[in-house]
C-alpha positions, 0 to 999 in steps of 0.5 A: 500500500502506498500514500499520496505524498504530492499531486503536482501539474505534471507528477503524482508522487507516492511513499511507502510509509515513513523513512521509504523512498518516493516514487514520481509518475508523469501523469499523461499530457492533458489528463487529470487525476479523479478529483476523489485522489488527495495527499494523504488518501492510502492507494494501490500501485499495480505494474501492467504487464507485471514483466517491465521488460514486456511492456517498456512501451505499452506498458502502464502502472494503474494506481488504484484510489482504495476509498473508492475504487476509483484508478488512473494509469500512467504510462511506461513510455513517459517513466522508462527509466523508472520501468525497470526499478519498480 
């Protein structure tokens, strides 16, 4: 499980829990995250294909809102980098 730690313009940023490490995910051009997501709201990070090496183009990570049942996907193409450490 993770938390919403910042909502940005361009980025959602995600922790672990106290002392983890951040994660950032590019939201994609002109899309906006459902209006239910707030800092502090406990999410689900789920990777699609579950082989990085699969889906490094059409691959995407699904972020699912567990108050609500609400997701948003971000996609590997615009974190490629950040693919492979997940």
């Amino acid at each position: 499980m993770f938390r919403i730690f910042d909502i940005g313009t361009v980025a959602i940023f995600l922790d672990e829990g106290p002392d983890s490490r951040i994660i950032g995910l590019t939201l994609p051009a002109n899309e906006k995250l459902p209006q239910e997501f707030k800092v502090g709201d406990a999410v689900e990070l789920t990777n699609h294909p579950s082989d990085p090496a699969m889906g490094q183009i059409t691959g995407f990570y699904e972020i699912t809102h567990l108050a609500t049942g609400k997701t948003f996907k971000t996609w590997h193409k615009d974190d490629i980098y950040k693919v492979a450490g997940y």
